[in-house]
C-alpha positions, 0 to 999 in steps of 0.5 A: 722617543729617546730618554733625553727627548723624553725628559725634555719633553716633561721638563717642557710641561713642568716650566709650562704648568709653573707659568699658568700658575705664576699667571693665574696668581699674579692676577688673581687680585684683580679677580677678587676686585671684580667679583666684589664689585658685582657680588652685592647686585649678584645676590641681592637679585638673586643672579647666577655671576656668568660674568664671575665666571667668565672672568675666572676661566680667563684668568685660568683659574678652573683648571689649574688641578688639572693632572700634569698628565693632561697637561694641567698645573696639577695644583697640589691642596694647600695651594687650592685652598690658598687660592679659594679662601682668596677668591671667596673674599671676593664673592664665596658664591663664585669661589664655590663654584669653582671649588666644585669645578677644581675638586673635579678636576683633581680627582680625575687627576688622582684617579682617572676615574672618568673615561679617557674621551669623557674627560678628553671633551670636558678639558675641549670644553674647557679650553673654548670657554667656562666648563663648570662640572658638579658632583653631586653624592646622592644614592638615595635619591636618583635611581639608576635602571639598566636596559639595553643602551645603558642606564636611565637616571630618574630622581630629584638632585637638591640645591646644586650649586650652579645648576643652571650653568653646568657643562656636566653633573657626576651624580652618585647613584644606586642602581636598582636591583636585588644586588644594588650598586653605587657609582658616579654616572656622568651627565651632560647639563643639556641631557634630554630629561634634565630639568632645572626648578628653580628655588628663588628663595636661597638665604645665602650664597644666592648667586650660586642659583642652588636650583633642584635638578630633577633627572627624568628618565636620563640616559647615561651611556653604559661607558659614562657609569663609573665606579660601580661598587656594591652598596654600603660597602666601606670607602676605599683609600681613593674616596677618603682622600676625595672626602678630604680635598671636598672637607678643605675646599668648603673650609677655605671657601668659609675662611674666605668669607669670615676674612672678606667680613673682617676686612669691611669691618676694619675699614669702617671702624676707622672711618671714625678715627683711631680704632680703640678700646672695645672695637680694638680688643674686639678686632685682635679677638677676631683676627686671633681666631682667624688666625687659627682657623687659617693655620688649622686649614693650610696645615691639615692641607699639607699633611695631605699634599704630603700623603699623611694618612692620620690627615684623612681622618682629620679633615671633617673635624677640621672643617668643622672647627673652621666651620664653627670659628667663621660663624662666630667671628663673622657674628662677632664682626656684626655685633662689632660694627653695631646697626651698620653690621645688619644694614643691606646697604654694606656686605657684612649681613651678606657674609653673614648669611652666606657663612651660615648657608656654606654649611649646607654643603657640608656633612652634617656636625653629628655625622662627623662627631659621631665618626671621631667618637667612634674612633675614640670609644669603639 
């Protein structure tokens, strides 16, 4: 190929991945529109939203940080962060699973850590109809035993986030052994030994169907075992800027949630007339924290895009002040709206619920206090 052919030909793939994003955004309104018309029946049944997602792959929207190398949009992280804190106005608990599937995505993008025909038949898959795929960081909890075809995966994987409906988990692992390894192994949903308990019980983000997935015996090919490092060694750059990307993605899927609350909150304040005295200074106090949530989010989000080292390390800090402003403001918005705010038959003690259960899915506070101390003191 000549150097001209080859310039068109990338040139060709750049105006391509424009137009599937242009494409995805100018229909995302009616994709928030149609998860919130569901979201409520979703979790008040406690129901995985196959249709939710199936409106999202329609719409493009699981792929889109898919690496331009692959063909894919290779959407950068402010713009996935835009686009989740969009979609979980609609329903958190569909933008949560695509935040599992897109963060996937992005970090095969950077890293082609999975195997070349791996990911080839995951993007197959894609393309036929809604791949949702999982990581699901748990060394301490599967063990991995090598034998002769490979490796066998037994352990019990906690609350995953679509468990019934993924095409494929990447679980973190810890080989067995006098020198234990960790790595990604990657598994299909339908694997023999794969099963599913269910776990009816889910506070919040109930359409999630965050099932235990219990692996018996699992076999993993000795090609679809990644990364294998030794354990408790320090993460590499690769892992920090991975951490970073999950830290934000649950973040906008919290600042979603707060916003989708603030805009129920507004409409039924007004519904008695002009919005005054303490619900009006209530509401600017609300949407004032907002605000800064929102722009802590997207500017933490573009130093990343833009290869900001010092951001890495402030990810899990700004996820967490995210984390803290939404449970705050959507209490707040509850006790706004008065007995209304805690009655089933309006979405605001769903937000509520569901703002505190996203929480789960993320490092837990000391953890994340107790490395900035470490960088502060030590």
């Amino acid at each position: 190929m000549t150097p001209t052919a080859a310039a068109t030909n990338a040139a060709n793939a750049a105006n391509t991945a424009a137009a599937a994003v242009h494409t995805a955004l100018v229909g995302l309104p009616r994709v928030v529109d149609l998860l919130a018309a569901r979201a409520e029946e979703h979790d008040r049944e406690g129901t995985f939203p196959y249709q939710g997602i199936e409106v999202a792959h329609e719409a493009g929207l699981l792929t889109l940080t898919v690496g331009p190398r692959h063909g894919g949009a290779g959407l950068g992280l402010l713009d996935t962060v835009q686009l989740l804190s969009r979609l979980a106005r609609g329903d958190a608990s569909v933008a949560l699973l695509t935040a599992q599937t897109l963060l996937l995505h992005a970090e095969q993008a950077r890293t082609a850590a999975w195997p070349a025909g791996l990911y080839r038949r995951l993007l197959t898959e894609s393309r036929r109809g809604p791949a949702l795929v999982a990581t699901v960081r748990a060394a301490a909890a599967v063990t991995a035993e090598r034998d002769a075809e490979g490796w066998l995966l037994t352990g019990r994987l906690t609350g995953v986030p679509g468990a019934e409906a993924l095409a494929w988990l990447a679980v973190l692992a810890r080989t067995a052994g006098p020198e234990p390894h960790t790595g990604l192994f990657l598994i299909r949903g339908d694997s023999p030994g794969v099963e599913i308990d269910p776990n009816p019980e889910l506070l919040g983000l109930r359409a999630t169907a965050a099932h235990d997935v219990l692996l018996d015996a699992v076999r993993v090919g000795p090609g679809a075992a990644v990364g294998l490092t030794p354990a408790d060694g320090p993460p590499g750059e690769a892992a920090r800027t991975t951490a970073a990307w999950r830290d934000l993605a649950l973040a906008a899927v919290q600042l979603g949630t707060a916003l989708a609350a603030r805009d129920w909150l507004v409409r039924h304040l007004r519904q008695a007339g002009p919005v005054e005295g303490r619900g009006r200074l209530g509401l600017a106090e609300l949407e004032c924290s907002l605000i800064g949530a929102e722009e802590l989010l997207y500017g933490v989000a573009a130093r990343v895009d833009r290869a900001d080292a010092t951001a890495l390390d402030r990810t899990g800090a700004a996820r967490l002040l995210v984390d803290r402003t939404v449970a705050t403001a959507v209490q707040q918005a509850v006790t706004l709206a008065g007995a209304a705010g805690l009655s089933r038959r309006h979405p605001l003690e769903r937000h509520l619920r569901d703002a505190l259960s996203a929480r789960a899915y993320a490092l837990p506070e000391e953890l994340v206090l107790e490395r900035l101390a470490r960088s502060v003191v030590d």
